[in-house]
N, C-alpha and C positions, 0 to 999 in steps of 0.2 A: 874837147878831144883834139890831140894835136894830128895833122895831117901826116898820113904816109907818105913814103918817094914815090910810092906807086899814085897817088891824088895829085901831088906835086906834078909829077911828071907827065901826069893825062893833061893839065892847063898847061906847064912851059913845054914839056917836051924834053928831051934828058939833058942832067946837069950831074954838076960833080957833087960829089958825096958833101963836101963842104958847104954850097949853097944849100943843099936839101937842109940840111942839119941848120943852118940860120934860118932857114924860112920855117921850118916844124917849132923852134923854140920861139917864136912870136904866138904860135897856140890860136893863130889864125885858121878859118875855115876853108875849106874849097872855093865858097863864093866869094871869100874875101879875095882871097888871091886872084880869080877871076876878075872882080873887079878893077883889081892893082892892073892886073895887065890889060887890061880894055881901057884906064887909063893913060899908062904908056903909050900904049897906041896912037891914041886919041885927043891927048891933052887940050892942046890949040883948040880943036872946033868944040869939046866936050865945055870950054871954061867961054867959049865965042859963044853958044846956046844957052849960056846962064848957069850952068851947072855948077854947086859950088866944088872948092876942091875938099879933096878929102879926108880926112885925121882918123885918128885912131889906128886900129892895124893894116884897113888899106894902107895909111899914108906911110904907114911902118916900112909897109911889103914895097911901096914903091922906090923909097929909098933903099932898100935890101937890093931891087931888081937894077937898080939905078947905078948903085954904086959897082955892082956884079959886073955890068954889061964897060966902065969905066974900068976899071980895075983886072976882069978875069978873059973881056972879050966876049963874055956871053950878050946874046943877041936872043932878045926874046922872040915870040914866032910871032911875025904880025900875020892881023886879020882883019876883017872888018868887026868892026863892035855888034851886028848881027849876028854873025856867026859866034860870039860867045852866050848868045840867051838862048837858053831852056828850056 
């Protein structure tokens, strides 16, 4: 099930019609994307605690969010990686 701008934009926070539209067609989930971005956040101490990195559409989303934040000036919200568990 591909994510709405409204799921989208509850994890980033508002973006432009054209990200949304690249992040729905990877056909990733809600917690995918959550987890993309609690990697961004995180990277360094996430890969410093063993953690491996991530593939498949995490590692999709984080280059999506990667190249966005390069390219478009978007700025993801940081948080602490608590504050994104459920």
């Amino acid at each position: 099930m591909t994510l709405t701008r409204g799921e989208i934009e509850r994890v980033l926070g508002p973006i432009d019609e054209h990200l949304a539209a690249e992040i729905a067609a990877t056909e990733a989930t809600e917690a995918d994307l959550t987890k993309a971005l609690v990697w961004l956040d995180a990277d360094e101490a996430r890969v410093n605690e063993g953690d491996h990195l991530p593939t498949g559409k995490v590692a999709e989303l984080i280059g999506i969010l990667e190249t966005a934040d390069d390219e478009d000036g978007y700025s993801p919200p940081t948080r602490q990686a608590d504050d994104w568990v459920q």
